[in-house]
Biotite code that builds the C-alpha atoms (Angstrom):
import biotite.structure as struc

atoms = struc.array([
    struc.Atom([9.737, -42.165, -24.072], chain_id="A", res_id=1, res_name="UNK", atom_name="CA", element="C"),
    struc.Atom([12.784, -43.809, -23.823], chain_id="A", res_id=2, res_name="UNK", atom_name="CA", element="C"),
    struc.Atom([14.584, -40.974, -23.832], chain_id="A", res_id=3, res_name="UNK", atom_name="CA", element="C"),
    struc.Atom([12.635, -39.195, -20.965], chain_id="A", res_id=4, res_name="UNK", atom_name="CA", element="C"),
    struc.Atom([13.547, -42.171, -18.625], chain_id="A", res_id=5, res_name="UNK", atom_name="CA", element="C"),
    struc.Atom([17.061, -41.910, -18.932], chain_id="A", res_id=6, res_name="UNK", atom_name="CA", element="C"),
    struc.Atom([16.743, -38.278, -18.454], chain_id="A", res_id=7, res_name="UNK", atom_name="CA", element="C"),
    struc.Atom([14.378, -39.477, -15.033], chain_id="A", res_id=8, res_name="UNK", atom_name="CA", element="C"),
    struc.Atom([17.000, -42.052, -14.294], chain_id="A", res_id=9, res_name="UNK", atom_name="CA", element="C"),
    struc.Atom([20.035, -39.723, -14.713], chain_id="A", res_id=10, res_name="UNK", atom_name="CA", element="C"),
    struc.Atom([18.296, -37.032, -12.175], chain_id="A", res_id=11, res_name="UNK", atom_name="CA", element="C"),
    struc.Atom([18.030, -39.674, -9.625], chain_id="A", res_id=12, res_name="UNK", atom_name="CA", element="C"),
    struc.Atom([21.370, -41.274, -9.685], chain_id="A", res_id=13, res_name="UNK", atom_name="CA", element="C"),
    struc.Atom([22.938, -37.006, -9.952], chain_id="A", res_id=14, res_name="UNK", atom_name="CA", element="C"),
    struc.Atom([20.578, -36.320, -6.841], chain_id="A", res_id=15, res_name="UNK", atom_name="CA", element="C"),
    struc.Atom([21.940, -39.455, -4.743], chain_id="A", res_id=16, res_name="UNK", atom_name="CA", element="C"),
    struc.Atom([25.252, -38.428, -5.459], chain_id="A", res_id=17, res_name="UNK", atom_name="CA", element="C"),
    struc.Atom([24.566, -34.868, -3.884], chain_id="A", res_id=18, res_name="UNK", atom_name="CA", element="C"),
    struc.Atom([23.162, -37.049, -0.727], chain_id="A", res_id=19, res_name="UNK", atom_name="CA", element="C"),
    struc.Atom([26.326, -38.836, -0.453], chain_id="A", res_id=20, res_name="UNK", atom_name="CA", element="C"),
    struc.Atom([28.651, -38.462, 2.552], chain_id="A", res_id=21, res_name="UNK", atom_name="CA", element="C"),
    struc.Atom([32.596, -39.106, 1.814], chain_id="A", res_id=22, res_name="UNK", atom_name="CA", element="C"),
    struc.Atom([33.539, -41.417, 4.599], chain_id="A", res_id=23, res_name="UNK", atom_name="CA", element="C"),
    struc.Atom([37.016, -43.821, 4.532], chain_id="A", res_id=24, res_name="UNK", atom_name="CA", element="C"),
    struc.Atom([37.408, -47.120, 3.958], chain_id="A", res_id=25, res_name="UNK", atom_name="CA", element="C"),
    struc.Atom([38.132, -48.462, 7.253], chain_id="A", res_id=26, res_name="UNK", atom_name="CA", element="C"),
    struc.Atom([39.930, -51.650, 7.385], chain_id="A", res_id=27, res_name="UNK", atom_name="CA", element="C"),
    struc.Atom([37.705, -54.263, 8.799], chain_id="A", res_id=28, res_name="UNK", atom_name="CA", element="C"),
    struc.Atom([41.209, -56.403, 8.821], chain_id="A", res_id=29, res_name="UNK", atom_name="CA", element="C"),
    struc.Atom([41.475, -55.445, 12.970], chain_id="A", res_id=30, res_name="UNK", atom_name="CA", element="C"),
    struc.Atom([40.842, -56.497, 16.031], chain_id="A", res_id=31, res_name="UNK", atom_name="CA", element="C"),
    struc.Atom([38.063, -54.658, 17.189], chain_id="A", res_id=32, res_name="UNK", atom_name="CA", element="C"),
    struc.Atom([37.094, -55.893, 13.821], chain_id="A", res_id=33, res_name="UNK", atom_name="CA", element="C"),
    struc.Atom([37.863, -59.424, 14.588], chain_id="A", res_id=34, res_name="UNK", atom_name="CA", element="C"),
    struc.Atom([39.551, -59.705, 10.855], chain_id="A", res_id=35, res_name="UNK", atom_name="CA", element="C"),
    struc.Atom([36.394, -58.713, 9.355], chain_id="A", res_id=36, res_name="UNK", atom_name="CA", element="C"),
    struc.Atom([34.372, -60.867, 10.986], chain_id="A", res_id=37, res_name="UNK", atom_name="CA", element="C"),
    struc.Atom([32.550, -57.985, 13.377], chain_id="A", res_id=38, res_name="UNK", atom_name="CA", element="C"),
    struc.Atom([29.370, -57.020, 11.654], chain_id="A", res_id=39, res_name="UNK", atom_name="CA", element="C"),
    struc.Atom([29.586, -53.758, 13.192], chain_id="A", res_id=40, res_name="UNK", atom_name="CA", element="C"),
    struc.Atom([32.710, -52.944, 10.733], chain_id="A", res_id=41, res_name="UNK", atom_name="CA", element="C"),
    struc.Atom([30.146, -53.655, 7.043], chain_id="A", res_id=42, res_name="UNK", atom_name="CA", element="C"),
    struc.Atom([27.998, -51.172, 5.656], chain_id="A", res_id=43, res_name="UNK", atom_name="CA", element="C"),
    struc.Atom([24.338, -53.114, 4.913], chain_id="A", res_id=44, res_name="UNK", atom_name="CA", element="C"),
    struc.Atom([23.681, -52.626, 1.035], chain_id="A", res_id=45, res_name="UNK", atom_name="CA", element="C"),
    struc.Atom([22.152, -54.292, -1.330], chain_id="A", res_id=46, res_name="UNK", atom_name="CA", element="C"),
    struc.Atom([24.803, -54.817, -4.041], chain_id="A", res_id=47, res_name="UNK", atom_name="CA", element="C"),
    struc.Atom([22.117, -57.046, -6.471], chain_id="A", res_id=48, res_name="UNK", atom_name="CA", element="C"),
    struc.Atom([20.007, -54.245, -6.836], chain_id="A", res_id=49, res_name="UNK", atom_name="CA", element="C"),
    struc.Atom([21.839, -51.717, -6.558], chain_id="A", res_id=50, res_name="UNK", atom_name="CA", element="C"),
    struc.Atom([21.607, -48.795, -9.191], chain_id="A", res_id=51, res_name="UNK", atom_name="CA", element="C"),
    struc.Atom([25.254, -47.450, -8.724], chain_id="A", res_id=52, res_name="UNK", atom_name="CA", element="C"),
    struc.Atom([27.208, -49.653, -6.373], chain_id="A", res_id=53, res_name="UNK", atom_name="CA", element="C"),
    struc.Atom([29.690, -49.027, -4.537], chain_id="A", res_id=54, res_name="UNK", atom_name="CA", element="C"),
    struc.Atom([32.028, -45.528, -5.223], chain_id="A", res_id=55, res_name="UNK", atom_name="CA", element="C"),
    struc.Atom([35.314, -45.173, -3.775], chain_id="A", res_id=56, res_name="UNK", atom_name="CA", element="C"),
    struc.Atom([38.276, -42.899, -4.221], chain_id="A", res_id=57, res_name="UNK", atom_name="CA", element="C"),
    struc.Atom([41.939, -44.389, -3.851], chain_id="A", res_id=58, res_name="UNK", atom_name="CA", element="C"),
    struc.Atom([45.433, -44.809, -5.206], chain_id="A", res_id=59, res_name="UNK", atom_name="CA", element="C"),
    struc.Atom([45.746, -47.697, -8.068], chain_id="A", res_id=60, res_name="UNK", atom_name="CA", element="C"),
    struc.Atom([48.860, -49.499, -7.805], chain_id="A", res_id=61, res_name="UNK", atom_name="CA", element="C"),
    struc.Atom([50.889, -51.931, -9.834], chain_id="A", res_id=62, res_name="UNK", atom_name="CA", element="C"),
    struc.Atom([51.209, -54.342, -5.988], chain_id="A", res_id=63, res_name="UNK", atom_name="CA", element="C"),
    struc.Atom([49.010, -53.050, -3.445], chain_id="A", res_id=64, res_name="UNK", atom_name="CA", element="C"),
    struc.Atom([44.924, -54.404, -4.165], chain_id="A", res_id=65, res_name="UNK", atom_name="CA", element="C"),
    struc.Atom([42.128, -52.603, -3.272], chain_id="A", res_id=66, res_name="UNK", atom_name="CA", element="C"),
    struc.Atom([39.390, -54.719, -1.591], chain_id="A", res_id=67, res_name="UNK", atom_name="CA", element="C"),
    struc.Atom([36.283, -55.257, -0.699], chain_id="A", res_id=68, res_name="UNK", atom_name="CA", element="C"),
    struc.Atom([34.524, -58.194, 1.685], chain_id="A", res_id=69, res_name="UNK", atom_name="CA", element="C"),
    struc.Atom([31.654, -59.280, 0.744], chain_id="A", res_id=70, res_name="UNK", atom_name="CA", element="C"),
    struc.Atom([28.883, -60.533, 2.851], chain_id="A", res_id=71, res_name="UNK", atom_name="CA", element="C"),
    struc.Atom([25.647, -62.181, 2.575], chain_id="A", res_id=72, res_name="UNK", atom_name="CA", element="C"),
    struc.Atom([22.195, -61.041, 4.568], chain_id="A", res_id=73, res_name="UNK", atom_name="CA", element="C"),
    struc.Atom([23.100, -62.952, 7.720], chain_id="A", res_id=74, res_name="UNK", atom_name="CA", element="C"),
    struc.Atom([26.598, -61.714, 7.727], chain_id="A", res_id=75, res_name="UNK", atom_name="CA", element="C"),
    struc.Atom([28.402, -64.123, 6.736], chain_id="A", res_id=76, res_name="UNK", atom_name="CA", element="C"),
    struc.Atom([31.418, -63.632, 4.399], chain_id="A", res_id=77, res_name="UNK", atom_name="CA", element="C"),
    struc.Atom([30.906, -64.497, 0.629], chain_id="A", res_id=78, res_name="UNK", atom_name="CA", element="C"),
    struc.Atom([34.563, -63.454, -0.714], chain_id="A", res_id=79, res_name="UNK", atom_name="CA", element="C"),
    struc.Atom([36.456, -60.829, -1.962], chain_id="A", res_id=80, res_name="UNK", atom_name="CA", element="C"),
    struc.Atom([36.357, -58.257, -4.162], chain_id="A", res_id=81, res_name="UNK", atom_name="CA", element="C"),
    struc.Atom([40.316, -57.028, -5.256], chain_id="A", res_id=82, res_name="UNK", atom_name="CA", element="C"),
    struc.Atom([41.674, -55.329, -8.094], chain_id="A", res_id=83, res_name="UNK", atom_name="CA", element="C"),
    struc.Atom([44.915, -53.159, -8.738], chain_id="A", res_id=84, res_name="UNK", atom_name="CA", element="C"),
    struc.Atom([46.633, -52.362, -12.035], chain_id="A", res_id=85, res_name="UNK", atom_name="CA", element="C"),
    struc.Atom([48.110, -55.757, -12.881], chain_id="A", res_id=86, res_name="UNK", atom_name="CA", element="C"),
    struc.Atom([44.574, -58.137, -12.514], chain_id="A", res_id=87, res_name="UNK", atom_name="CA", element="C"),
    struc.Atom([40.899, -58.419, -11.038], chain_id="A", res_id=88, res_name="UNK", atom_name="CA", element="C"),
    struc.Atom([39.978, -61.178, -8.842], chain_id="A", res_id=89, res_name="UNK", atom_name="CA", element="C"),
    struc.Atom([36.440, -61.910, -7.192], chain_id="A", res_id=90, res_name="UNK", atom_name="CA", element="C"),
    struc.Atom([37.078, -65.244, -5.086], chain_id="A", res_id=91, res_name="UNK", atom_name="CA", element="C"),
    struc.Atom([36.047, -68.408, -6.180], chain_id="A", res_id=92, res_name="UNK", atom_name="CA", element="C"),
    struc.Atom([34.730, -67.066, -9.656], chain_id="A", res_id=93, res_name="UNK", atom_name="CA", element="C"),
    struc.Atom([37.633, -66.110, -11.888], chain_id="A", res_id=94, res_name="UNK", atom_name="CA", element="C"),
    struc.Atom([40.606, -63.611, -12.053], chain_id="A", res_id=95, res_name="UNK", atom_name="CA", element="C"),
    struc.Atom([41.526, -61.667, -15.048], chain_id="A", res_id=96, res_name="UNK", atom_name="CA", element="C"),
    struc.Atom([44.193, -58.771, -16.416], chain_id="A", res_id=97, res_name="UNK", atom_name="CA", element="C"),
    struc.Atom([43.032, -55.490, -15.688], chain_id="A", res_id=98, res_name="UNK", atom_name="CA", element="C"),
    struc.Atom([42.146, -53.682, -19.233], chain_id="A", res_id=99, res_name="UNK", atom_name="CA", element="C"),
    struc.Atom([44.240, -51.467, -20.603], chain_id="A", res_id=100, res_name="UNK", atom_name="CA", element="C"),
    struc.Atom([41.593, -49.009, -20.502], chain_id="A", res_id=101, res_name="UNK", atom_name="CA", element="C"),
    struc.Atom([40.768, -49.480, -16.903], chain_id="A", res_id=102, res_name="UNK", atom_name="CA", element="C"),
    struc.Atom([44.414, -48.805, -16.888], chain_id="A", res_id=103, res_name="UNK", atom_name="CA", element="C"),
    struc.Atom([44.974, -45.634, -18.350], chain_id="A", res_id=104, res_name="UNK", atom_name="CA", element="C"),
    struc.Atom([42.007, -43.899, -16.705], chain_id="A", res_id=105, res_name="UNK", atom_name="CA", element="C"),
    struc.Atom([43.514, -43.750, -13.475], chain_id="A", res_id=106, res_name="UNK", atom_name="CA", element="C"),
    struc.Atom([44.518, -40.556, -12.073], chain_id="A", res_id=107, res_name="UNK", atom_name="CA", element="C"),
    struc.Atom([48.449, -40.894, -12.010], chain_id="A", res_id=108, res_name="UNK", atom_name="CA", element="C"),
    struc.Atom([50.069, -39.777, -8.367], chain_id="A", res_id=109, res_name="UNK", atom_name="CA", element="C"),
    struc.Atom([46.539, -39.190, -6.776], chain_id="A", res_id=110, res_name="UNK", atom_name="CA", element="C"),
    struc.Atom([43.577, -40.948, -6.063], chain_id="A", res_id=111, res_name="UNK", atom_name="CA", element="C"),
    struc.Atom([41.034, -42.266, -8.922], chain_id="A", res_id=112, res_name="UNK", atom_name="CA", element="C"),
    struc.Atom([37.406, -42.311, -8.684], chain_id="A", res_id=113, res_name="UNK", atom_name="CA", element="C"),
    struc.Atom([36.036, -45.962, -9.271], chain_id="A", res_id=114, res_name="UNK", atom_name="CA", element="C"),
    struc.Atom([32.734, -47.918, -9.217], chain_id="A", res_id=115, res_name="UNK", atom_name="CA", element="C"),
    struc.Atom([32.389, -51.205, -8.024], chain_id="A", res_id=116, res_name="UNK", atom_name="CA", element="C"),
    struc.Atom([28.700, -53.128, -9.210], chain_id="A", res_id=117, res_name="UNK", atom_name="CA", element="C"),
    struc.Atom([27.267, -56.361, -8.835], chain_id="A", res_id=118, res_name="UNK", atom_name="CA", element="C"),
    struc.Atom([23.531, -55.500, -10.052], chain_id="A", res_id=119, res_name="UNK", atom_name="CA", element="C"),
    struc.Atom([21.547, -58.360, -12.345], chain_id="A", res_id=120, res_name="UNK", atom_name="CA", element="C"),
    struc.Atom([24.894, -60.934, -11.650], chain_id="A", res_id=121, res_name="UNK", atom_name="CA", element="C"),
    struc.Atom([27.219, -58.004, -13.556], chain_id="A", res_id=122, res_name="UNK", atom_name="CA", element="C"),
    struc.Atom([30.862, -57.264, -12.173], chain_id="A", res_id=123, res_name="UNK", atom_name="CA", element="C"),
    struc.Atom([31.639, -54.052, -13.668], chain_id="A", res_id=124, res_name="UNK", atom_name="CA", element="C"),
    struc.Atom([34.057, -50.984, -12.575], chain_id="A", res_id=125, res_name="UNK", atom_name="CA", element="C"),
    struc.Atom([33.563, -47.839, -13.956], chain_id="A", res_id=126, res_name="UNK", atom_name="CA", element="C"),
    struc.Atom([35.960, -44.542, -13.338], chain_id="A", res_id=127, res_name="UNK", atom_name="CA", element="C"),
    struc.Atom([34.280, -41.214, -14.589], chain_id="A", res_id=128, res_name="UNK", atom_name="CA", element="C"),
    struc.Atom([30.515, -42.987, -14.802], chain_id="A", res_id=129, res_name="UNK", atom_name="CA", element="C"),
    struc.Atom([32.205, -45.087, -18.107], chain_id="A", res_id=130, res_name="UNK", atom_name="CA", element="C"),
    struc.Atom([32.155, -48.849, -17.870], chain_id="A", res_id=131, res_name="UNK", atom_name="CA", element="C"),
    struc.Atom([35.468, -49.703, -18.466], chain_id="A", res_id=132, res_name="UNK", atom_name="CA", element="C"),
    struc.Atom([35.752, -53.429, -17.189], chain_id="A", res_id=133, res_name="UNK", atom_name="CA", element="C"),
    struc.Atom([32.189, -55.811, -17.522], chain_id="A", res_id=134, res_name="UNK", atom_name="CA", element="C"),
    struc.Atom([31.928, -59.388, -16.534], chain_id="A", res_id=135, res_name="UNK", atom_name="CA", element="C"),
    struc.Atom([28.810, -60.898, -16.494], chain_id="A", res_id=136, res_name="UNK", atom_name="CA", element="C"),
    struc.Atom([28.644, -64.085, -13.964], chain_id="A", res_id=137, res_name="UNK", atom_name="CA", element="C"),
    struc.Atom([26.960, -67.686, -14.292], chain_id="A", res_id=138, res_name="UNK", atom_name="CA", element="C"),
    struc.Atom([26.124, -70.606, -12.935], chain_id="A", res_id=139, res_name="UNK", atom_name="CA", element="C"),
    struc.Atom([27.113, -71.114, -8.866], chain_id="A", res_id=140, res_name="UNK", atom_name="CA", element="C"),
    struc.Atom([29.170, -67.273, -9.013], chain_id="A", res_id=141, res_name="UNK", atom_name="CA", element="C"),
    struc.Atom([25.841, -65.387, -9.819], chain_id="A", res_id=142, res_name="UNK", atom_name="CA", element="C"),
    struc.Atom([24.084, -67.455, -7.290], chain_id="A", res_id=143, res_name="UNK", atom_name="CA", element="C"),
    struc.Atom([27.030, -66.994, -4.331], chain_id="A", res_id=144, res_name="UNK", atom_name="CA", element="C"),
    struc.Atom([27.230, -63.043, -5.430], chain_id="A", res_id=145, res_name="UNK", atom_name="CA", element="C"),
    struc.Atom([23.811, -62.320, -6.280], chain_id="A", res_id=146, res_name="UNK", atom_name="CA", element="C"),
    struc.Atom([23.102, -62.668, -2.112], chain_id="A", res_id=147, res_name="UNK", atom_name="CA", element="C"),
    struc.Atom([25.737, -59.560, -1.408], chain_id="A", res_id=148, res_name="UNK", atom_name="CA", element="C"),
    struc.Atom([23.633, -57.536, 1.010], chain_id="A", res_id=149, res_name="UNK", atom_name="CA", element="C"),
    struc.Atom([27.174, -56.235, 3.271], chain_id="A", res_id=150, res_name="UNK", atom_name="CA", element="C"),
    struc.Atom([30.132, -54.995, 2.347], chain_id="A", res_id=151, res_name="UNK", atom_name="CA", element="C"),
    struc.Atom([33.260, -53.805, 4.383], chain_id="A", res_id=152, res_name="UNK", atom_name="CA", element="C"),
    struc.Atom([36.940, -52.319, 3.133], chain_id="A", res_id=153, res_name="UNK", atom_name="CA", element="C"),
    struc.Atom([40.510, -54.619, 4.060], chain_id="A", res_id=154, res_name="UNK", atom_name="CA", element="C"),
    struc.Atom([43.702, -52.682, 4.315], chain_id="A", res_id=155, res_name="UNK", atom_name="CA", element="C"),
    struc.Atom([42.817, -49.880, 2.035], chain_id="A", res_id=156, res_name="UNK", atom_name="CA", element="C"),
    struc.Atom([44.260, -47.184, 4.115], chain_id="A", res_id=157, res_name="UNK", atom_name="CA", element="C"),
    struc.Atom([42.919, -43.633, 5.872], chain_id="A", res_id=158, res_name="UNK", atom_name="CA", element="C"),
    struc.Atom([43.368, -41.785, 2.556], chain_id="A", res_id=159, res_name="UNK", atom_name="CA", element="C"),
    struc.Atom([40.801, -43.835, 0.301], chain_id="A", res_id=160, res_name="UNK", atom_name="CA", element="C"),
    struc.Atom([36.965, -42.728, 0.573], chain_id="A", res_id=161, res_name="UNK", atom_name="CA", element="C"),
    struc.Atom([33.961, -44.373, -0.025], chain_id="A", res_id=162, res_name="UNK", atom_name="CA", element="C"),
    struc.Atom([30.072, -42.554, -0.808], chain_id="A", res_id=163, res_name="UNK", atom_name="CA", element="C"),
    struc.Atom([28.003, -43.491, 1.389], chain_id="A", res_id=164, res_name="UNK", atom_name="CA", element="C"),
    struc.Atom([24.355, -42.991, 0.434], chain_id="A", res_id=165, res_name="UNK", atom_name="CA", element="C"),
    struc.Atom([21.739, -41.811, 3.067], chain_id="A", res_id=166, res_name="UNK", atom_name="CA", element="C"),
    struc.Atom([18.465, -44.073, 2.416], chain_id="A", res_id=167, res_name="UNK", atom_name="CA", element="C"),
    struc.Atom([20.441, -46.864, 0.770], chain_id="A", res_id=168, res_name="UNK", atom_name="CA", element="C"),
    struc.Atom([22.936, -47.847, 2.864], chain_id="A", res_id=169, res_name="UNK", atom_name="CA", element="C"),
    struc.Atom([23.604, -48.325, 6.753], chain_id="A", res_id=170, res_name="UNK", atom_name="CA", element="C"),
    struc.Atom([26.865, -48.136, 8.682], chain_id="A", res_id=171, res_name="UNK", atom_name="CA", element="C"),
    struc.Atom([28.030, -50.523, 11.127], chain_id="A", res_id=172, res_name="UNK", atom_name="CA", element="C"),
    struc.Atom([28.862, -49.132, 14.873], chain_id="A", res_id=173, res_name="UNK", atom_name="CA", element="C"),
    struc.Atom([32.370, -48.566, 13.886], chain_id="A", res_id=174, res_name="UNK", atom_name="CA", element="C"),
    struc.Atom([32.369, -47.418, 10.360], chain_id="A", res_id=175, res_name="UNK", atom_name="CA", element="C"),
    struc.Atom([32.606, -43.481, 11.196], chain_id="A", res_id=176, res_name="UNK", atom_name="CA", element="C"),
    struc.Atom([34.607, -40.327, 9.696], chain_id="A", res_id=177, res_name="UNK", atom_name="CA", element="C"),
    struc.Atom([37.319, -41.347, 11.996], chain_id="A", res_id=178, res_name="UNK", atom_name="CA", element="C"),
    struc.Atom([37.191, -45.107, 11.536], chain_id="A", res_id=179, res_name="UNK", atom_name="CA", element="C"),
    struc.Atom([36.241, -45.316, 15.840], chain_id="A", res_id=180, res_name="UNK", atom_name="CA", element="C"),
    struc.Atom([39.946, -43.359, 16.104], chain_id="A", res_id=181, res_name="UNK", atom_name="CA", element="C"),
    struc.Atom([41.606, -45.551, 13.740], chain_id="A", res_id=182, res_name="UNK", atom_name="CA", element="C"),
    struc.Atom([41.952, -42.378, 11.441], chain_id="A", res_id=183, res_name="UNK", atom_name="CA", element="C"),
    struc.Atom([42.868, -39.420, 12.737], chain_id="A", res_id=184, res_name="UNK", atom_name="CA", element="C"),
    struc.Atom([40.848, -36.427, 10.671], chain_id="A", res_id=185, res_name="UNK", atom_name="CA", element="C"),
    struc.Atom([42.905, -33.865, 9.982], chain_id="A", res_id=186, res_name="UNK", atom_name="CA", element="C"),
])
């Protein structure tokens, strides 16, 4: 039985994956995005529950932090995801050195594929569908985080990617494949 509904599970989470669109990360950090405060610039998604999170594609660096904004249901900012190479940091709740394993699976001079969760109060990244960096929060951090229902991208650049999901998320006005002509396609 048990073994049937991971098989169940598996088919679902390989046939969202097929449904997902590559889109960049546009950097809400703007001013047509008023620094990330312009709704219009988040993706709606419902981090607590979600099954596989948030997957993006981008260079890992030793200096530069990929990040993500947070938001609550009404839009209003919770904190920041940001992790490079050297450490992971989710405001307000606790910073840390990135693994060594985390580490090593990057994809060196190109981009990596990572996973960003938040599901049941969990922080977790995962590159190549393996867990390689799990936090679980408590206390006032689950309760802040477990109300993520928006997220948006700060200063990532035109080269990373995120999956966006058809049925499970929603893009803001000016989150397009062109970033509203902040990223030129090529």
């Amino acid at each position: 039985m048990t073994r049937m509904l991971l098989s169940i599970i598996l088919m679902v989470l390989v046939a969202q994956l097929l449904q997902a669109e590559n889109l960049p990360t546009c950097n809400c950090r703007t001013a047509e995005c008023g620094s990330c405060s312009n709704l219009a610039c988040t993706i709606e998604h419902d981090l607590s529950t979600s099954s596989h999170g948030i997957t993006v594609s981008s260079r890992l660096r030793w200096k530069k932090f990929n990040t993500i904004v947070l938001y609550d249901e009404a839009g209003q900012r919770i904190g920041n995801f940001q992790w490079n190479l050297r450490g992971i940091f989710l405001s307000g709740c606790g910073a840390c050195q990135t693994p060594l394993a985390l580490r090593k699976a990057r994809t060196r001079g190109g981009a990596t594929e990572w996973s960003f969760s938040l599901a049941g109060g969990v922080v977790q990244i995962a590159v190549g569908g393996e867990v390689l960096y799990s936090n679980k929060l408590g206390g006032e951090c689950k309760e802040k985080y477990e109300g993520v229902r928006r997220f948006a991208f700060s200063e990532m650049g035109c080269d990373s990617t995120f999956s966006f999901v058809e049925g499970e998320m929603e893009l803001g006005a000016r989150v397009t494949a062109d970033c509203s002509g902040t990223c030129p396609q090529q």
